[in-house]
C-alpha atoms as an extended CHARMM CRD file, in Angstrom:
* protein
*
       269  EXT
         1         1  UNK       CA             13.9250000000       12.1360000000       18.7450000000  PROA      1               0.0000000000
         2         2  UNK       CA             16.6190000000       14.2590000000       17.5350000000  PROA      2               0.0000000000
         3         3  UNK       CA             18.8690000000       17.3500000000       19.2200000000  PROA      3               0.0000000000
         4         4  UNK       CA             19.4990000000       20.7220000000       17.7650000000  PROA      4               0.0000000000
         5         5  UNK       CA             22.1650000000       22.8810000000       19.2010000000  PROA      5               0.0000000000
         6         6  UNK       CA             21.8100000000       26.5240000000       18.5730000000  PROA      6               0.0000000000
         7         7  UNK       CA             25.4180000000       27.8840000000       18.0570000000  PROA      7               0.0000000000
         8         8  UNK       CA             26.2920000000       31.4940000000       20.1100000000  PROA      8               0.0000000000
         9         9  UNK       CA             29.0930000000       32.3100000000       17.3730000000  PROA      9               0.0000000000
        10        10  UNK       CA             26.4140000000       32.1850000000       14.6640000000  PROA      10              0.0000000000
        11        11  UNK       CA             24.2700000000       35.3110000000       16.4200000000  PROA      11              0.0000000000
        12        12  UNK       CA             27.6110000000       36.9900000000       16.3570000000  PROA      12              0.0000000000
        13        13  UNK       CA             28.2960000000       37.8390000000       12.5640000000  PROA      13              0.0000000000
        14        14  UNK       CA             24.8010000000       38.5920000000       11.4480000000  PROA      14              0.0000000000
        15        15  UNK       CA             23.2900000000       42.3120000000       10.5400000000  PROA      15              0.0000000000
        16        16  UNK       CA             19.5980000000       43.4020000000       11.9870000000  PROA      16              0.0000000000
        17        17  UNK       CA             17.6590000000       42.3660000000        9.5280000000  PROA      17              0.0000000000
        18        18  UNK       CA             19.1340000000       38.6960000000        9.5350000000  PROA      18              0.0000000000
        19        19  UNK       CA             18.9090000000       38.5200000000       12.8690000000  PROA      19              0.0000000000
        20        20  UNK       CA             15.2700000000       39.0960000000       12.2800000000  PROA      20              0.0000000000
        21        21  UNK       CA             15.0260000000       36.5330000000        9.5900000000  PROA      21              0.0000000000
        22        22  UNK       CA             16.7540000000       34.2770000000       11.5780000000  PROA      22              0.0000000000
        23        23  UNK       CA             15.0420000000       34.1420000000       14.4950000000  PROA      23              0.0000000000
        24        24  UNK       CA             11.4640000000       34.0940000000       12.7280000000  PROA      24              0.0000000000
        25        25  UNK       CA             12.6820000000       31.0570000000       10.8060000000  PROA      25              0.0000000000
        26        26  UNK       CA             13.5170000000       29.4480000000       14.1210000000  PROA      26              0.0000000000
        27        27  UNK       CA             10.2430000000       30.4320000000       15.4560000000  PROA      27              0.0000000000
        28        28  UNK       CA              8.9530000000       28.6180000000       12.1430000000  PROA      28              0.0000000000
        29        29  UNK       CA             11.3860000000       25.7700000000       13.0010000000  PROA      29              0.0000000000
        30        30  UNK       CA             10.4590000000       24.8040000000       16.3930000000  PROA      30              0.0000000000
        31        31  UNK       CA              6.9480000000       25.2330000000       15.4660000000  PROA      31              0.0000000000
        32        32  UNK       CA              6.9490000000       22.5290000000       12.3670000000  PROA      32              0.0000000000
        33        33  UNK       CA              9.7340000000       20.2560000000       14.1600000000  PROA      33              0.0000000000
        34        34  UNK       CA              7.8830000000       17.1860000000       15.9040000000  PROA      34              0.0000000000
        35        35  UNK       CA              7.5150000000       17.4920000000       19.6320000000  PROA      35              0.0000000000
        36        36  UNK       CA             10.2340000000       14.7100000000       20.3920000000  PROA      36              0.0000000000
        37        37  UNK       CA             12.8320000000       16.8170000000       18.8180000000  PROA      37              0.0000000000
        38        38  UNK       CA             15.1310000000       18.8430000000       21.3520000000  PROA      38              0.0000000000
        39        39  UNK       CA             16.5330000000       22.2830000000       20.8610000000  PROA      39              0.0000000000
        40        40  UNK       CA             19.3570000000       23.2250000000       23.1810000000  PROA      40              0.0000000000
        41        41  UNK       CA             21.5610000000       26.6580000000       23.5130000000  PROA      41              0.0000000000
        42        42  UNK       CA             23.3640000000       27.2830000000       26.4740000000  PROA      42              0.0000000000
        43        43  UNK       CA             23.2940000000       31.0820000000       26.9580000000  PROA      43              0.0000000000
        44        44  UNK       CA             20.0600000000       33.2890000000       26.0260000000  PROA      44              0.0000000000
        45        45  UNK       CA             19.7740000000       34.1010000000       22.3930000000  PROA      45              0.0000000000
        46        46  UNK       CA             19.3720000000       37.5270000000       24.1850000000  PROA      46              0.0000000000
        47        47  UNK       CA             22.8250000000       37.7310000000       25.7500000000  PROA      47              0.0000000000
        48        48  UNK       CA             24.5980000000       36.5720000000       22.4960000000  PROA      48              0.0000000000
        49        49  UNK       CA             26.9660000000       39.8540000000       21.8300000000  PROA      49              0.0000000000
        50        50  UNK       CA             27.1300000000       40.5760000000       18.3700000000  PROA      50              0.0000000000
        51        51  UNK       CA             31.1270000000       41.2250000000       16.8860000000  PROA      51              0.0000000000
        52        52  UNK       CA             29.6710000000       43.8570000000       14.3010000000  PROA      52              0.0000000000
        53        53  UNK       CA             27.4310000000       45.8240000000       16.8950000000  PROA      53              0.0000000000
        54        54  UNK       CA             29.6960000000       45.6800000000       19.5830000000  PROA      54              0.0000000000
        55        55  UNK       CA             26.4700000000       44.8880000000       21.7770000000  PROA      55              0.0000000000
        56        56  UNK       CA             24.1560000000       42.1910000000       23.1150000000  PROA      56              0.0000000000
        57        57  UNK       CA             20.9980000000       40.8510000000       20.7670000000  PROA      57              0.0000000000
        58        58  UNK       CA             18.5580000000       42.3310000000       23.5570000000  PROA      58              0.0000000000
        59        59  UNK       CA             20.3310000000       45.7070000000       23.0310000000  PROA      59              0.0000000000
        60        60  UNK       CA             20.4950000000       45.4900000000       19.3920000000  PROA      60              0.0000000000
        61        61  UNK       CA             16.5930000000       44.7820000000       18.7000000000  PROA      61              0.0000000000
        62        62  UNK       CA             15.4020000000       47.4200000000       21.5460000000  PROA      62              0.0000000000
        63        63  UNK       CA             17.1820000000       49.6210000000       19.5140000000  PROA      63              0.0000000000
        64        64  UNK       CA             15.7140000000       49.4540000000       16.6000000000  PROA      64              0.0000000000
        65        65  UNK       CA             11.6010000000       49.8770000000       16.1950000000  PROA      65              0.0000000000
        66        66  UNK       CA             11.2420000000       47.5180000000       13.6000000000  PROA      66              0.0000000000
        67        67  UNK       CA             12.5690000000       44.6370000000       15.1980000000  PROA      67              0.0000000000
        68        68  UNK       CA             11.2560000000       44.9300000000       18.7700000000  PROA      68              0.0000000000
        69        69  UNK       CA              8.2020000000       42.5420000000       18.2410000000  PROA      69              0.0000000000
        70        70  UNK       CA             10.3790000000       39.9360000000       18.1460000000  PROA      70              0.0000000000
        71        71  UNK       CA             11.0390000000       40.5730000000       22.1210000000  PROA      71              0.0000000000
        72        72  UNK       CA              7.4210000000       40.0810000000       22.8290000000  PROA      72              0.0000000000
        73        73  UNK       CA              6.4570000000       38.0650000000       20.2480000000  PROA      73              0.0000000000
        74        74  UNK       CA              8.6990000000       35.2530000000       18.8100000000  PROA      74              0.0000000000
        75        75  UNK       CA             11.4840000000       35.1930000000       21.5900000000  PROA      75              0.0000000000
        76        76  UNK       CA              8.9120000000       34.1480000000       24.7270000000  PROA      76              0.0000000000
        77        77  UNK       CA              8.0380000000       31.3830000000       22.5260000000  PROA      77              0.0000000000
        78        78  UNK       CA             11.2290000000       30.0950000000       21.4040000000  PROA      78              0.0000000000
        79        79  UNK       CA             12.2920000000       30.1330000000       25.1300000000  PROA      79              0.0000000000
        80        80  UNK       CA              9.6970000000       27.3980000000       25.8920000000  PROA      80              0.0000000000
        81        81  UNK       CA             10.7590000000       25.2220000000       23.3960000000  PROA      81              0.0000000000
        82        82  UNK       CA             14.6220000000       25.7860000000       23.9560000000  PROA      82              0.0000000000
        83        83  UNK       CA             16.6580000000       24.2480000000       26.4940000000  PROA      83              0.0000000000
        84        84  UNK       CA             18.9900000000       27.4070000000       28.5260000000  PROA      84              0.0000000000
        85        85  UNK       CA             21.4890000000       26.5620000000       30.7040000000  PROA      85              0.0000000000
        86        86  UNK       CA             24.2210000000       23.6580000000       30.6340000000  PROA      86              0.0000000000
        87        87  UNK       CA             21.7750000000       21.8410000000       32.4060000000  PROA      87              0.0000000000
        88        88  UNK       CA             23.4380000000       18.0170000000       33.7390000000  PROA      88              0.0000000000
        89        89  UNK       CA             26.7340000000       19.1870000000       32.3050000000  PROA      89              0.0000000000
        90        90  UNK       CA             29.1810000000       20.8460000000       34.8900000000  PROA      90              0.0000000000
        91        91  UNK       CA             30.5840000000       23.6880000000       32.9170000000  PROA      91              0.0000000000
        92        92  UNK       CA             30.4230000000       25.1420000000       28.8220000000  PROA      92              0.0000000000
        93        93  UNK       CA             33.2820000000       22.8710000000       27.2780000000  PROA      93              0.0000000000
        94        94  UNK       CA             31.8500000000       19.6570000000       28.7640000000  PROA      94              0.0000000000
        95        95  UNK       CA             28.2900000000       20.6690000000       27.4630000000  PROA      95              0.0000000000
        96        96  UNK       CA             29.9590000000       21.2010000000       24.3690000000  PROA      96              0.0000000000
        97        97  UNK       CA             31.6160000000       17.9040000000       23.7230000000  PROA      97              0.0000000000
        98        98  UNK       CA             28.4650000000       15.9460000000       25.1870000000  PROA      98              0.0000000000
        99        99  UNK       CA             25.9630000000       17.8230000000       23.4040000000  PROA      99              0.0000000000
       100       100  UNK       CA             28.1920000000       17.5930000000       20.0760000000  PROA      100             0.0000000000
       101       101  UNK       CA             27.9440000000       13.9650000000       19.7830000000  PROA      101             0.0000000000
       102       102  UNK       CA             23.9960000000       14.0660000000       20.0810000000  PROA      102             0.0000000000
       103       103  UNK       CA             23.2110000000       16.6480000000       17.9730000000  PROA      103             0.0000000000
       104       104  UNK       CA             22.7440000000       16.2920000000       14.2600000000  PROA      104             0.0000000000
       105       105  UNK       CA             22.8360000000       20.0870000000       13.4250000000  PROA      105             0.0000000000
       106       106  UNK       CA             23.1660000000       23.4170000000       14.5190000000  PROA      106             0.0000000000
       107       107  UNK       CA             20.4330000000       26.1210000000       13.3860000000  PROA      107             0.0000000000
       108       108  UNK       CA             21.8750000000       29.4800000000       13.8390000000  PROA      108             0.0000000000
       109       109  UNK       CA             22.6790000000       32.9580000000       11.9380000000  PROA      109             0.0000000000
       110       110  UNK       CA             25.8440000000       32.9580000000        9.7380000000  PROA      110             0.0000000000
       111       111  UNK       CA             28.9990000000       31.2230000000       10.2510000000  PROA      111             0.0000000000
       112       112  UNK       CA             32.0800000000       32.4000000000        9.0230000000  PROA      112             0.0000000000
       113       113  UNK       CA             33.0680000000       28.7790000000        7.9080000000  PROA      113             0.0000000000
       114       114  UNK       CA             29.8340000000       27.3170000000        6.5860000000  PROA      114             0.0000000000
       115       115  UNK       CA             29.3220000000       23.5940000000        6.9120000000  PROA      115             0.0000000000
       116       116  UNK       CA             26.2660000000       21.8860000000        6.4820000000  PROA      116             0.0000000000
       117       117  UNK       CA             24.9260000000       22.1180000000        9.9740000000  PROA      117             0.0000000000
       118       118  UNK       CA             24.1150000000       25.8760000000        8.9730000000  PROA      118             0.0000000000
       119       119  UNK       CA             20.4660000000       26.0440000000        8.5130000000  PROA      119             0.0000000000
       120       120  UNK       CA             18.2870000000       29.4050000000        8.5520000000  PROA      120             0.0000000000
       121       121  UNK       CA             15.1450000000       28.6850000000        6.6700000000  PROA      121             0.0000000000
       122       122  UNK       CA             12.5550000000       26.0200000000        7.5520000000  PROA      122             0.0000000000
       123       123  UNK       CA             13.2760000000       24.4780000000        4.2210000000  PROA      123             0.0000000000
       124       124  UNK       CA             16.7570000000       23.7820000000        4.5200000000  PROA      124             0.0000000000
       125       125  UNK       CA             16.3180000000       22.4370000000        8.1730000000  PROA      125             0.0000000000
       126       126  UNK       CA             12.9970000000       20.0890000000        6.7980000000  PROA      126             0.0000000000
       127       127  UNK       CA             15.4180000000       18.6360000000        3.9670000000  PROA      127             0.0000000000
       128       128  UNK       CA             18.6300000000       18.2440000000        6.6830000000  PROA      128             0.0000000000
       129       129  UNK       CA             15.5080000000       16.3590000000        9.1780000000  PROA      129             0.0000000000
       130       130  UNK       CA             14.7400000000       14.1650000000        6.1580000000  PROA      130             0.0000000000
       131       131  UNK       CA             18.3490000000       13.7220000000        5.5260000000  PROA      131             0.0000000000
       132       132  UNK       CA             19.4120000000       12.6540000000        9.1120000000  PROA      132             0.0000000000
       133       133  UNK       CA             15.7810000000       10.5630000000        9.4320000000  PROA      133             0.0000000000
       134       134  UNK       CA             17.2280000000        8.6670000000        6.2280000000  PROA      134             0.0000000000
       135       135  UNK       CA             20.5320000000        8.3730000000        7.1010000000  PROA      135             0.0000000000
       136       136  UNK       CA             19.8750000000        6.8620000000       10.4040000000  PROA      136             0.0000000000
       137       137  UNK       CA             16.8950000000        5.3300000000       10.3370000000  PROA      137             0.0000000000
       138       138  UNK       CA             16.9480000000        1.4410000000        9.8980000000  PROA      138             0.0000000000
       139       139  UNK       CA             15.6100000000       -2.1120000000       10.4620000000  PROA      139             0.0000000000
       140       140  UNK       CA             15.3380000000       -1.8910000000       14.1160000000  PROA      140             0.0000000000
       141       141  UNK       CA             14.3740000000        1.3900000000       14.8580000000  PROA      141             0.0000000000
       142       142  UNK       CA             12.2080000000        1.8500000000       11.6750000000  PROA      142             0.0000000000
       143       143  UNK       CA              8.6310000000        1.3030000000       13.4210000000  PROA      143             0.0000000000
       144       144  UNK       CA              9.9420000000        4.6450000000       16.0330000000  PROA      144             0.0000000000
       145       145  UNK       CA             11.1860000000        6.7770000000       13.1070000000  PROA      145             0.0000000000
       146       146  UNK       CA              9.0460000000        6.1880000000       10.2560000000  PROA      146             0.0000000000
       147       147  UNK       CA              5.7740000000        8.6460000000       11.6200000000  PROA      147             0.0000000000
       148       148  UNK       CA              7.9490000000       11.4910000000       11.5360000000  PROA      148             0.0000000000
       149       149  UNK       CA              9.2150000000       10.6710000000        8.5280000000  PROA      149             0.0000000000
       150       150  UNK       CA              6.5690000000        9.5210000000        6.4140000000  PROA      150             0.0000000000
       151       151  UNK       CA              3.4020000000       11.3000000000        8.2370000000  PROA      151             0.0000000000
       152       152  UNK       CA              1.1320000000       10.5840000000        5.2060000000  PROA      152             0.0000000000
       153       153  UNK       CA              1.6860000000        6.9500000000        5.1980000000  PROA      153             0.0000000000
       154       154  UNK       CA              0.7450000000        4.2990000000        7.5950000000  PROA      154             0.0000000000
       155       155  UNK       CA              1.9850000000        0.5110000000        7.5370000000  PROA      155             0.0000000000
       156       156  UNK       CA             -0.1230000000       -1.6210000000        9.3950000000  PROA      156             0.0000000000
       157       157  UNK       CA              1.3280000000       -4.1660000000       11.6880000000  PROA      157             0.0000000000
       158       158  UNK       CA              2.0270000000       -7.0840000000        9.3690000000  PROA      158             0.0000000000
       159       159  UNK       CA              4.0600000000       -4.5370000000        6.6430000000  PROA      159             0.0000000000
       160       160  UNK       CA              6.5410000000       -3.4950000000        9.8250000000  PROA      160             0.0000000000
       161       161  UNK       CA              6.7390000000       -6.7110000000       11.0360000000  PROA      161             0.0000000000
       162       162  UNK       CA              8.1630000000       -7.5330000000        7.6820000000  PROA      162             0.0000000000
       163       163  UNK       CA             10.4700000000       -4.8830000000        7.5970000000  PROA      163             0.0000000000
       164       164  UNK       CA             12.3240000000       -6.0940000000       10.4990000000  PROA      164             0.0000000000
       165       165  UNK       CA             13.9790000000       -8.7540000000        8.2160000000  PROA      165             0.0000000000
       166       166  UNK       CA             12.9400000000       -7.3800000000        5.2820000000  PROA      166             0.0000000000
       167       167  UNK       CA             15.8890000000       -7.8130000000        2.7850000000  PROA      167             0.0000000000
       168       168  UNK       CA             16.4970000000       -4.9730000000        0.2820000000  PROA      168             0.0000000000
       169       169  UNK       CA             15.7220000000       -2.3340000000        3.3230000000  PROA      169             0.0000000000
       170       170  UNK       CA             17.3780000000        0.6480000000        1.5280000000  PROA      170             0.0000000000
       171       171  UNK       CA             15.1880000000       -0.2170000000       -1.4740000000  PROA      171             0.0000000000
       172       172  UNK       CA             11.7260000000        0.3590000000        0.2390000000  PROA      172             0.0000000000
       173       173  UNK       CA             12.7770000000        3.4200000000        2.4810000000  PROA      173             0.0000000000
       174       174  UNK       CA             13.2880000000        4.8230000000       -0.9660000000  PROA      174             0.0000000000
       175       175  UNK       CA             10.0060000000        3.9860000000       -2.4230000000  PROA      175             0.0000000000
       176       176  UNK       CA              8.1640000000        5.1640000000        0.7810000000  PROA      176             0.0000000000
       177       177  UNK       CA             10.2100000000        9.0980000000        0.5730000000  PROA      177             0.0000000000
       178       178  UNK       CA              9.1070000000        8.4780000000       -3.3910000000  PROA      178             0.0000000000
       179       179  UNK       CA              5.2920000000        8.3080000000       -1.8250000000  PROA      179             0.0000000000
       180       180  UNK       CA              5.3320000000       11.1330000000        0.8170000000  PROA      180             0.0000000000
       181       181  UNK       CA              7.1670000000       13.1830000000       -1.5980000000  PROA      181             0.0000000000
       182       182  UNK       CA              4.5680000000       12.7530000000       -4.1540000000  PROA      182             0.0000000000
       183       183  UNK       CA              1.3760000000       13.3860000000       -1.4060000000  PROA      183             0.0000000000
       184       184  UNK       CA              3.3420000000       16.5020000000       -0.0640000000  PROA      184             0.0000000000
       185       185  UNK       CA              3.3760000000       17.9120000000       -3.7090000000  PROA      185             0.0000000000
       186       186  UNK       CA              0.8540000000       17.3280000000       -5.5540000000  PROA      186             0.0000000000
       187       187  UNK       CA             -3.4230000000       16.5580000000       -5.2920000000  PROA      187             0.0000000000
       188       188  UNK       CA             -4.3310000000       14.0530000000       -7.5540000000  PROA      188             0.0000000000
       189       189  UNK       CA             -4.2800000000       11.0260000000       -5.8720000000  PROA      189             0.0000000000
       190       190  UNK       CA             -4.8810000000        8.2080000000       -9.0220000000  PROA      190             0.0000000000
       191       191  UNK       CA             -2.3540000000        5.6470000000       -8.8690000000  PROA      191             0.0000000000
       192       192  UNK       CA             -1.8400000000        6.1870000000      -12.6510000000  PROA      192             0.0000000000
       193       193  UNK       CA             -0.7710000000        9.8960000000      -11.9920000000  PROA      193             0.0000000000
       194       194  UNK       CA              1.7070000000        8.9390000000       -9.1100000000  PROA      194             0.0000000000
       195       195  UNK       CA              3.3300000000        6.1860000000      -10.9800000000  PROA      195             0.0000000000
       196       196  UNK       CA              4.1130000000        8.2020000000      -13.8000000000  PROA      196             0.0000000000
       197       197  UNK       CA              5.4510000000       11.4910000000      -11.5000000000  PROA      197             0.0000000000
       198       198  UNK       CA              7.2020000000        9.4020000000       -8.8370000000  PROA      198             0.0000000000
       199       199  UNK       CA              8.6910000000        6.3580000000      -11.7360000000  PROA      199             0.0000000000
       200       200  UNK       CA              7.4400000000        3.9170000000       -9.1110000000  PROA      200             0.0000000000
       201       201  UNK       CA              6.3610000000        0.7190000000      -10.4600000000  PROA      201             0.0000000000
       202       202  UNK       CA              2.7290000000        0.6480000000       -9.7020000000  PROA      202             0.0000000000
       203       203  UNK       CA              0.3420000000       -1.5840000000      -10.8430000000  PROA      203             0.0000000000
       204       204  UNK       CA             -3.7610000000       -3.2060000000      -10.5320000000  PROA      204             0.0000000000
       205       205  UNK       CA             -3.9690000000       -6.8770000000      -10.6220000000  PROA      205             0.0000000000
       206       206  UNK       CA             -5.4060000000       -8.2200000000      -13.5180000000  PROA      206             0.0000000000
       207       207  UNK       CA             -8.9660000000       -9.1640000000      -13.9370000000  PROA      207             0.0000000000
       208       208  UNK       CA             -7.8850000000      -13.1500000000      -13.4190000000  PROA      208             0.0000000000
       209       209  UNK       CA             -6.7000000000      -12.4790000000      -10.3510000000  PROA      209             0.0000000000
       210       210  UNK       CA             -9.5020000000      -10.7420000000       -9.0410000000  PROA      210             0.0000000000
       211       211  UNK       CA            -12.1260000000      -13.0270000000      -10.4320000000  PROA      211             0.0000000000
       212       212  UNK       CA            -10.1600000000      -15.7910000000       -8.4340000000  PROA      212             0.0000000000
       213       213  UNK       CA            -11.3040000000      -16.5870000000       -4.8780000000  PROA      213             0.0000000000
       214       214  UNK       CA             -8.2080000000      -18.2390000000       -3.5350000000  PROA      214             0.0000000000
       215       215  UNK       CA             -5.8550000000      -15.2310000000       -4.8690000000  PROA      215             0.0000000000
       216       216  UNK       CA             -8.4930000000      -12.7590000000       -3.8980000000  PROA      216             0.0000000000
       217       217  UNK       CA             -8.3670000000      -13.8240000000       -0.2250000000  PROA      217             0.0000000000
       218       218  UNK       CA             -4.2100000000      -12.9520000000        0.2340000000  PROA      218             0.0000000000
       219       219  UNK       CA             -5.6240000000       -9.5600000000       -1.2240000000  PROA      219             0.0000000000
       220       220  UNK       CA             -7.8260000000       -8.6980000000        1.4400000000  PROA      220             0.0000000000
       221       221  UNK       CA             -6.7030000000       -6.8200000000        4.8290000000  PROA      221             0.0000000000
       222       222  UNK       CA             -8.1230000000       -4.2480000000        7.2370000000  PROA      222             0.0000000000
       223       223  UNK       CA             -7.6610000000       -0.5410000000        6.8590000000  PROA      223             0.0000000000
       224       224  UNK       CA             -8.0310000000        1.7740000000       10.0530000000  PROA      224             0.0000000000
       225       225  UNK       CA            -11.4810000000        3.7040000000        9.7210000000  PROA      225             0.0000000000
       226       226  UNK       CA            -12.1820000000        1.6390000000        6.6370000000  PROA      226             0.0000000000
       227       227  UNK       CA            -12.6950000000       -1.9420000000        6.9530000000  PROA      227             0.0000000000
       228       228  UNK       CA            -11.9850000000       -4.9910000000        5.2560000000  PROA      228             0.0000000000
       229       229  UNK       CA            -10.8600000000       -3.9900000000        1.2540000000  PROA      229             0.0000000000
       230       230  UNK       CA             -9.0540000000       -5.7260000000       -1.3890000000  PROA      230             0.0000000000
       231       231  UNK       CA             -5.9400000000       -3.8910000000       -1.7120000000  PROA      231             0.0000000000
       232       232  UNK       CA             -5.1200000000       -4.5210000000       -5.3780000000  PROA      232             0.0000000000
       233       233  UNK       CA             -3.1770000000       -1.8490000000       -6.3330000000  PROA      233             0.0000000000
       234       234  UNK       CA              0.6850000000       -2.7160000000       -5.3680000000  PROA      234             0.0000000000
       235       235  UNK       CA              4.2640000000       -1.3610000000       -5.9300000000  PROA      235             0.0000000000
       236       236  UNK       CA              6.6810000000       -3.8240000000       -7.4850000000  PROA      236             0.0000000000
       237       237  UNK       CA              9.6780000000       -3.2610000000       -4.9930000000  PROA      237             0.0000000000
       238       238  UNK       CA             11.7440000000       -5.1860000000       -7.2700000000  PROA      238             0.0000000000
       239       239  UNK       CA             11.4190000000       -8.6810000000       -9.0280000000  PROA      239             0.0000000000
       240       240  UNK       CA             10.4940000000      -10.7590000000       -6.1260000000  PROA      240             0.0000000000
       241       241  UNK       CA              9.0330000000       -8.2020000000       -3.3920000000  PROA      241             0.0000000000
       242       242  UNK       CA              5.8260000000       -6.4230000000       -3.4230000000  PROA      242             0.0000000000
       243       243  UNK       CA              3.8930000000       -3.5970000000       -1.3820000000  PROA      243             0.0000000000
       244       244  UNK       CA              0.0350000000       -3.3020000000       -1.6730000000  PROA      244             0.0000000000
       245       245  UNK       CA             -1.2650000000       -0.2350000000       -0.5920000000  PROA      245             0.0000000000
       246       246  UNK       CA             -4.5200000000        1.1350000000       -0.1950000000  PROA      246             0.0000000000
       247       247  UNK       CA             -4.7400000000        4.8760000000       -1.5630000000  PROA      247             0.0000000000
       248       248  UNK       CA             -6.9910000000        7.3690000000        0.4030000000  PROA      248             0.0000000000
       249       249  UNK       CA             -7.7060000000        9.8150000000       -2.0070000000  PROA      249             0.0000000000
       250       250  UNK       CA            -10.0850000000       12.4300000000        0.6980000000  PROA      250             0.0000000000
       251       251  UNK       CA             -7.6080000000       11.9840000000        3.3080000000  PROA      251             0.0000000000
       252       252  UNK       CA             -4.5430000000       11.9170000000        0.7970000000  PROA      252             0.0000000000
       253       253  UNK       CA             -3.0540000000        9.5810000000        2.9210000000  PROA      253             0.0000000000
       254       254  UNK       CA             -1.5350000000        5.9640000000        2.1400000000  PROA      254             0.0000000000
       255       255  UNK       CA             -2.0880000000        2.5970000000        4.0210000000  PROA      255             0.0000000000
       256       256  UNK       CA              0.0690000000       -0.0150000000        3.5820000000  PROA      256             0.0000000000
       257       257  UNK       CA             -0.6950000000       -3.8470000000        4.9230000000  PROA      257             0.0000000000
       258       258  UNK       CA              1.7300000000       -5.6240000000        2.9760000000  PROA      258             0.0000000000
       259       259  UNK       CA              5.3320000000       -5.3360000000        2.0990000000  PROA      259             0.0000000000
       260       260  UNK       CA              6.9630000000       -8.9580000000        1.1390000000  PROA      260             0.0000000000
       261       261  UNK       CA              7.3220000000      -12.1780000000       -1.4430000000  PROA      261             0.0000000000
       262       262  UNK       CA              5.2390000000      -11.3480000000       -4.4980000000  PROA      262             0.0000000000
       263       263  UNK       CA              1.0070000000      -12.5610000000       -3.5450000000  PROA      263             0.0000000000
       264       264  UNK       CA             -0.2820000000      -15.8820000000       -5.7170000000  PROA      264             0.0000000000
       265       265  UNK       CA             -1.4430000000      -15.3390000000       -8.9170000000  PROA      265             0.0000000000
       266       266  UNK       CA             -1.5160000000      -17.8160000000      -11.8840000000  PROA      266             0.0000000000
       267       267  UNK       CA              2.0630000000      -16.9320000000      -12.7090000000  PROA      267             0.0000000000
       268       268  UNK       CA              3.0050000000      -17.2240000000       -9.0860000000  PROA      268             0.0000000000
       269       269  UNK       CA              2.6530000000      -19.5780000000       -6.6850000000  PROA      269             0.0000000000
């Protein structure tokens, strides 16, 4: 999915107790990340030699009682997860430039110049994820991002067929971070109570519509572990375009079967 690169110069200009914060965070980091994501540092976090110490990490946290856990601890599980070594690239400066251009971040300590790729909590590296997921994430490779992205909503196959061509793109990746935001933060699950925190346009149809067969039937899909439902309840994307949704309030989860031209009603046709 996506690369992290953790930076040697940013293990350099941190004290003890950052180094302990830092490498508990990436612990927490590599632990929340997806699977798909890679991690990559090409010399032991171990071996780094710190510029204030005047010694290695390994040195610096056998050293001192209260960080030595982390040697037995966090470290042999970060090493699992991280890939050591310059691996298919020949030397450090051509590992460098490759792994540059396929990286969207560096985690690390403390840089002396900091940029946005600087990231040592689990919060700011979630919000730079999101960031990069939105950013990059578009028409055709929407169906292979969006899990990560939104894992409390699911569009069934019809909705991401119609995203493929699906005109005012931008407009619904915004409504769906509006939704996951929303589940992520809060319990009550009423569509009343999410229109009102998220200002999403959600509505019910009206009672004419559902009392009418033939507009009923365009209302009516199959949710996984559910069944056949009417999925009344819809988000008005914008004038013409429409996503019906199906809310599960027990699982606080979100289906979504149809995202496209605004369903019959008497108005429409």
């Amino acid at each position: 999915m996506f690369a992290f690169y953790l930076q040697e110069s940013s293990f350099q200009w941190i004290l003890v107790s950052e180094i302990e914060q830092v490498l508990n965070s990436i612990n927490e980091i590599i632990v929340t990340s997806n699977s798909l994501d890679n991690f990559y540092q090409y010399k032991d976090i171990t071996c780094v030699r710190s510029s204030i110490y005047r010694k290695n990490i390994y040195d610096i946290l056998m050293t001192s009682p209260k960080t030595q856990h982390l040697l037995y601890k966090v470290l042999p599980y970060i090493s699992k997860r991280i890939h050591f070594g310059y691996g298919p690239y020949r030397n450090l400066v051509q590992f460098q430039k490759m792994v540059n251009k396929s990286t969207h971040a560096f985690l690390g300590g403390k840089f002396i110049n900091k940029k946005d790729y600087e990231l040592t909590t689990l919060e700011e590296f979630l919000n730079f994820r999101k960031r990069i997921f939105t950013e990059n994430i578009n028409r055709l490779n929407f169906e292979s991002y969006y899990k990560n992205l939104f894992p409390n909503l699911t569009l069934l196959e019809d909705a991401l067929d119609s995203i493929k061509s699906f005109v005012f793109f931008n407009d619904l990746v915004d409504v769906l971070c509006k939704l996951q935001e929303y589940i992520c933060g809060n319990g009550d699950m009423d569509f009343y109570t999410i229109a009102k925190t998220t200002g999403l346009n959600i509505s019910d149809e009206s009672d004419t519509t559902k009392k009418n067969p033939s507009f009923k039937r365009f209302r009516l899909f199959t949710i996984p572990n559910i069944g056949k439902t009417y999925c009344y309840i819809h988000i008005k994307i914008n004038q013409q375009y429409r996503m019906h949704i199906h809310i599960d309030t027990k699982q606080k989860h979100i289906y979504i079967p149809y995202v496209g031209n605004h369903l019959p009603t008497t108005k429409y046709h």
